[in-house]
C-alpha positions as CSV (number, residue, x, y, z in Angstrom):
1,X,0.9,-30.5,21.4
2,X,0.3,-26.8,22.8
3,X,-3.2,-25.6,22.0
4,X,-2.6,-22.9,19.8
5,X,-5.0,-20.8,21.7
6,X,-3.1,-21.0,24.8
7,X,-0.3,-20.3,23.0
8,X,-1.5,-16.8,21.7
9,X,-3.4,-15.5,25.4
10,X,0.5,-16.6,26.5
11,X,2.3,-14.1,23.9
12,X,-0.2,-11.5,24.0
13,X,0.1,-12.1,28.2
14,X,3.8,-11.5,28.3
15,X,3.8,-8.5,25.8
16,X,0.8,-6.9,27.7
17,X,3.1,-7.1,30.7
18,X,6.2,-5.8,29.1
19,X,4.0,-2.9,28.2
20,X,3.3,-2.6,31.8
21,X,6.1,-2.6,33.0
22,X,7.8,0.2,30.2
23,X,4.5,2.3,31.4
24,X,5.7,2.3,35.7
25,X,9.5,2.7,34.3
26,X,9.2,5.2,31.5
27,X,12.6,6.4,30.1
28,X,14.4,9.5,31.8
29,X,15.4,10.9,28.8
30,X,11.3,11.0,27.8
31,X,10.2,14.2,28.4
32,X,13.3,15.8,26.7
33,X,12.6,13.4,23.5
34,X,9.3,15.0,23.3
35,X,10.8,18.6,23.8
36,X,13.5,17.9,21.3
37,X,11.0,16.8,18.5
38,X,8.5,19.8,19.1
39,X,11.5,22.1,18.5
40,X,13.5,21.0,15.9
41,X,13.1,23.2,12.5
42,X,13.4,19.9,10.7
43,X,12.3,16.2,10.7
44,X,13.1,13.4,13.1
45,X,15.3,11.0,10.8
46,X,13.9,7.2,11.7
47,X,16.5,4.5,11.4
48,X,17.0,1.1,12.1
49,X,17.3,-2.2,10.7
50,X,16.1,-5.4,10.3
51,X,12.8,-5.5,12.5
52,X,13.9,-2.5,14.0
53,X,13.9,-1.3,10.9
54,X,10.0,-2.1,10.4
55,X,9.1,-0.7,13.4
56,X,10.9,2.3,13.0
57,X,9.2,2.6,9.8
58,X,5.3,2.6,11.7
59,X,7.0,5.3,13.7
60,X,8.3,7.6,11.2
61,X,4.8,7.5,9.9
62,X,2.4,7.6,13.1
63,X,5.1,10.9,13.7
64,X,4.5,12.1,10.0
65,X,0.5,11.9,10.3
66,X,-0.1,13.0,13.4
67,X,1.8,16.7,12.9
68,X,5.5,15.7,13.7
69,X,7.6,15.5,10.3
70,X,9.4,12.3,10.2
71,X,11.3,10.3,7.6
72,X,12.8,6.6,7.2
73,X,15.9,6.9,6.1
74,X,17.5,2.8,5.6
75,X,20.8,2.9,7.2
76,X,22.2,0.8,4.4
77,X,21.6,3.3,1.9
78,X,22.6,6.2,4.1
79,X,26.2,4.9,4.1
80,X,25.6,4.9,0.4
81,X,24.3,8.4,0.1
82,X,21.3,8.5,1.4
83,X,23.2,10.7,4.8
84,X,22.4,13.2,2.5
85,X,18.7,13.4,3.1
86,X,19.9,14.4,7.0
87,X,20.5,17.8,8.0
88,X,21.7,19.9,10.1
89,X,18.1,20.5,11.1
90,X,16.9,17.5,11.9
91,X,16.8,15.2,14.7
92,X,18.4,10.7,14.2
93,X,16.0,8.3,16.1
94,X,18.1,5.3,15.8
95,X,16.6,2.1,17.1
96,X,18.5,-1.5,17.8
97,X,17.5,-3.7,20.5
98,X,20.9,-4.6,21.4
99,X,22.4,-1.0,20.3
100,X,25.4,-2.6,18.5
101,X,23.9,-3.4,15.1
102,X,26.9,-2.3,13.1
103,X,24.8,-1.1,10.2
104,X,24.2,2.1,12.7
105,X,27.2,3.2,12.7
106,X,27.4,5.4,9.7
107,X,24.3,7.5,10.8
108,X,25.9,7.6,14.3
109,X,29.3,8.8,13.1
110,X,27.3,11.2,10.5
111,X,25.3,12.7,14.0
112,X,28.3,13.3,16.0
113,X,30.5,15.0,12.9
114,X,27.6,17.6,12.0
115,X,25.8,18.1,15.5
116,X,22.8,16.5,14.2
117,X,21.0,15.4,17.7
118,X,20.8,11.8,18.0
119,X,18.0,10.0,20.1
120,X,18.7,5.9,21.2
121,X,16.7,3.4,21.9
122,X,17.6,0.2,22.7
123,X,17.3,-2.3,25.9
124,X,21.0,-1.7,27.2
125,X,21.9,1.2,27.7
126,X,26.0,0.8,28.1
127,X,25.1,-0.3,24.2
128,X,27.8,1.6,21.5
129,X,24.1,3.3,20.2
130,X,23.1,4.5,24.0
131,X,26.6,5.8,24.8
132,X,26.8,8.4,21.7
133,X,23.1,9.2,21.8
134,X,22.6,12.7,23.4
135,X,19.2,11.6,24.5
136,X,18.3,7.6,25.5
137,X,15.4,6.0,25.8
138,X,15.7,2.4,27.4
139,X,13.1,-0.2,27.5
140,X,13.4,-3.4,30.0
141,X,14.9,-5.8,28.6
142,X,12.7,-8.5,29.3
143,X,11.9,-11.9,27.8
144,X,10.9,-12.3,24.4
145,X,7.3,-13.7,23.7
146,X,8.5,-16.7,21.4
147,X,10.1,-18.4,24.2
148,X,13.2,-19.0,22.7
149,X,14.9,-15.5,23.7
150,X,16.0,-14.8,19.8
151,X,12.7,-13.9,17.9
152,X,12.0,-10.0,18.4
153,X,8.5,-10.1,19.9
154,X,8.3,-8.5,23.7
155,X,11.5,-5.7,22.4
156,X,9.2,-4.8,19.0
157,X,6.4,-3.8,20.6
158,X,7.4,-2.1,23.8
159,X,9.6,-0.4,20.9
160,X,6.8,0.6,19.1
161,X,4.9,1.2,21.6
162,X,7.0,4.0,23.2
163,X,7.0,5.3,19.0
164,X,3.2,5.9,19.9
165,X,3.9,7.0,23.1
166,X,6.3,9.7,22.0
167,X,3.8,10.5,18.7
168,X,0.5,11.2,21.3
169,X,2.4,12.9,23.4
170,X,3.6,15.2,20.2
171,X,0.2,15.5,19.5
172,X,-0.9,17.1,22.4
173,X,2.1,19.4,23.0
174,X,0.3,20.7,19.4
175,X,-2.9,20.7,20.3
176,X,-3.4,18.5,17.1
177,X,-7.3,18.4,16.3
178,X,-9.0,16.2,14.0
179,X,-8.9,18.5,11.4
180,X,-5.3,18.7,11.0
181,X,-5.6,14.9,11.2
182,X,-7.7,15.1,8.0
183,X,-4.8,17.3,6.3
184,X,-2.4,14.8,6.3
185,X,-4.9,11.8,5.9
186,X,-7.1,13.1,2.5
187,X,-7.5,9.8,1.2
188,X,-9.7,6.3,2.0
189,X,-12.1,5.7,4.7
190,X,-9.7,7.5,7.7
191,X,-10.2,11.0,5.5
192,X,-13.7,10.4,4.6
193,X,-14.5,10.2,8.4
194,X,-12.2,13.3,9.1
195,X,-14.3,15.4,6.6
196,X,-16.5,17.7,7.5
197,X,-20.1,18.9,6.7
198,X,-19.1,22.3,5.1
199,X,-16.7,19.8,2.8
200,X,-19.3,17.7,1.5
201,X,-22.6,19.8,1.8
202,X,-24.7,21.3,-1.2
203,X,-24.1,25.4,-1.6
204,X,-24.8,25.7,-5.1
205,X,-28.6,24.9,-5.3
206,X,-29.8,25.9,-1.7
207,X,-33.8,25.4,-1.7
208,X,-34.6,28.3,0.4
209,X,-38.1,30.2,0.6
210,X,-39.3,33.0,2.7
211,X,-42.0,32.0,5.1
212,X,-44.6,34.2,3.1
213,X,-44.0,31.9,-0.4
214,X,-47.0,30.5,-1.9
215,X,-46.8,26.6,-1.8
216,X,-47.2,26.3,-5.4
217,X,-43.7,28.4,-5.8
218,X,-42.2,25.9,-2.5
219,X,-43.0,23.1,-4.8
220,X,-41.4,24.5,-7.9
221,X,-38.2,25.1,-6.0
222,X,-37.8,21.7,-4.0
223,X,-38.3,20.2,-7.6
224,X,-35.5,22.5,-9.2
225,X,-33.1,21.6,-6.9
226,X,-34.1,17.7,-6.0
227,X,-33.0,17.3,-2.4
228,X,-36.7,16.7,-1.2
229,X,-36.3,19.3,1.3
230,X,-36.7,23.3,1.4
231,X,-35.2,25.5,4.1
232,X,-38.1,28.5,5.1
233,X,-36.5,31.5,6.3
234,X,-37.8,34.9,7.3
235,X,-35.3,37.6,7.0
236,X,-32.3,35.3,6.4
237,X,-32.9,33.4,9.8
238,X,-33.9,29.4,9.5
239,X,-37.7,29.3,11.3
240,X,-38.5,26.0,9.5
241,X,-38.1,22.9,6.6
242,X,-40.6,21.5,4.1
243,X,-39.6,18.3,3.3
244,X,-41.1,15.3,0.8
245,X,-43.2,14.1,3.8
246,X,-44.9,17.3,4.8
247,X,-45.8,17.4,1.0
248,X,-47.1,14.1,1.1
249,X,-49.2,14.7,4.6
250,X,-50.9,17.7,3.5
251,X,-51.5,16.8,-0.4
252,X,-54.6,18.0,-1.3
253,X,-54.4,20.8,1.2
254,X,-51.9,23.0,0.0
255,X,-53.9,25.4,-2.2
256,X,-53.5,29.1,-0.7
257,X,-51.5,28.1,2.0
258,X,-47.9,29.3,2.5
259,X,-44.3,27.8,3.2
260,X,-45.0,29.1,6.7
261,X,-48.1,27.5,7.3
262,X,-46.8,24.1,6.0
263,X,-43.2,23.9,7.6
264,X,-41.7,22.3,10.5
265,X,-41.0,24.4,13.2
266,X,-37.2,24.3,14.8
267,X,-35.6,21.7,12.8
268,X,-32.5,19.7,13.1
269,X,-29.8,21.1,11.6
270,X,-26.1,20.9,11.5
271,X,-23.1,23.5,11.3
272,X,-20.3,23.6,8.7
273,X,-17.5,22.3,10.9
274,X,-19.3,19.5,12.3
275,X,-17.7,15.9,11.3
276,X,-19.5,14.4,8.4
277,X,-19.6,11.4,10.3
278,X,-20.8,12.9,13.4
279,X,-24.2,14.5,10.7
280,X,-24.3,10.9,9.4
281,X,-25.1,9.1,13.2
282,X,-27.7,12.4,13.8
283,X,-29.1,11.2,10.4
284,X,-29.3,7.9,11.2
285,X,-30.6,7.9,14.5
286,X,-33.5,10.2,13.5
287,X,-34.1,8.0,10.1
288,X,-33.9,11.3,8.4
289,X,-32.3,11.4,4.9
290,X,-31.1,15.0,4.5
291,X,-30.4,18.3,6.9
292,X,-30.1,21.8,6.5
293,X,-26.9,23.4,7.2
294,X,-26.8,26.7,9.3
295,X,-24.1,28.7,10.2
296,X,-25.4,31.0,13.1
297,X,-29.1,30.5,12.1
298,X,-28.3,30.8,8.5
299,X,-29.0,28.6,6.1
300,X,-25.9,27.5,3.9
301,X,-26.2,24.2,2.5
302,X,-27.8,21.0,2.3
303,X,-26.2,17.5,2.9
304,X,-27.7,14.4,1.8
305,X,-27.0,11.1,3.4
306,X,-25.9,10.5,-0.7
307,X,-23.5,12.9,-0.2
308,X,-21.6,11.0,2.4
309,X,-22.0,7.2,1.6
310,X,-20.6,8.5,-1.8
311,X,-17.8,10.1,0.0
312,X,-17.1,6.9,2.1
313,X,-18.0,8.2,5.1
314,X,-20.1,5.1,6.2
């Protein structure tokens, strides 16, 4: 019996090489794909079926996320009305390995009767899907991974492979940042980490002092607004913090002092637009529990590591 070990470093082996191989031979018809997507006024209509169908599904929505509007449309249910979701506007990706899968040829008759621009991609290209396509992307047709030549293995993912392919090259034709990323990604631990500091910071109770305050008013105000930190200012320019641990290393000493004589000088501090969980590793790595936010010197707000384990950013 075939160690199943040496069975998986075999499939993962033969995919890895497909993938090379699709990399040295990329499709003509590429570079106008991505062209035609970054133009289009509408959305690029994903279809496909059976595991074509599943793959083209993790393309539609790798294209949706990352700025590209996409949709799966079923091609079952477009030849039962759902052709209607496709416009004029939009773009077909259709997607069969052997570009005869009959259930395609609805949306393909659909493409060519209203001039909606139709994309193929399959591993022949004299296929009935590459021959009507106005743009086609081939992969190799190489050997499946099973073995056998009939489970879709090595054709799935140099198919979806060339989906993320086409969706990071979209990405950088737009110049797509990671805050547009968070826009379309508001939710679990991907959004949390795509949030940034201005988005999760304190602006309502800011625990600011001039430098000049008496320590016995500092105190009052760290207490009011219970971050265990105050931002000292003079003029409206950040010159120091007080924090819980100055308190406690000069207790006893406090008494006509001032914030200014008690502060630390040049602290860390973040800005509004950094990524929380960029402020989360700076907290970390200097075991600190809270920062002062600053925007050009100023102080705005106060984040507290609280702030973003709360808002799943660890």
């Amino acid at each position: 019996m075939t160690d199943p070990i040496d069975t998986g470093r075999e499939v993962l082996r033969t995919e890895a090489a497909a993938l090379s191989a699709l990399a040295d031979a990329m499709p003509e018809d590429f570079r106008g794909v991505v062209d035609l997507f970054a133009g289009m006024s509408g959305r690029v209509i994903v279809t496909g079926i059976g595991k074509s169908g599943h793959i083209a599904r993790k393309i539609a929505a790798t294209l949706a996320s990352t700025g590209t509007p996409a949709h799966f449309v079923h091609p079952a249910e477009a030849s039962h009305g759902d052709l209607g979701m496709v416009t004029r506007a939009d773009v077909i990706l259709a997607i069969s390995n052997s570009g005869e899968a009959p259930e395609l040829r609805d949306m393909i008759e659909h493409s060519r009767r209203f001039g909606v621009p139709l994309v193929g991609l399959s591993s022949r290209p004299d296929s009935t899907l590459m021959r009507a396509a106005d743009h086609r992307l081939t992969i190799p047709a190489l050997p499946e991974a099973c073995g056998l030549g009939v489970v879709p293995t090595t054709s799935t993912t140099l198919t979806l492979g060339l989906g993320d392919a086409l969706a990071v090259a979209l990405l950088r034709r737009r110049q797509f940042q990671p805050e547009d990323f968070r826009v379309f990604h508001p939710g679990g631990k991907l959004g949390a980490q795509m949030s940034t500091v201005a988005q999760l910071m304190h602006d309502d109770r800011l625990p600011v002092v001039d430098a000049a305050t008496p320590m016995e008013e500092v105190l009052l105000t760290m207490t009011g607004a219970g971050f265990g930190i105050a931002a000292v200012t003079e003029g409206e320019v950040l010159t120091g913090v007080i924090t819980d641990g100055d308190l406690r290393r000069n207790f006893g000493a406090t008494d006509g002092r001032t914030a200014g004589d008690i502060a630390t000088r040049d602290p860390l501090t973040v800005p509004p637009d950094m990524l929380a969980v960029r402020a989360l590793a700076l907290l970390n790595d200097r075991k600190l529990n809270v920062l002062i936010v600053c925007d050009d010197a100023r102080p705005v707000g106060v984040l507290h590591i609280h702030d973003l384990l709360r808002a799943g950013v660890a």
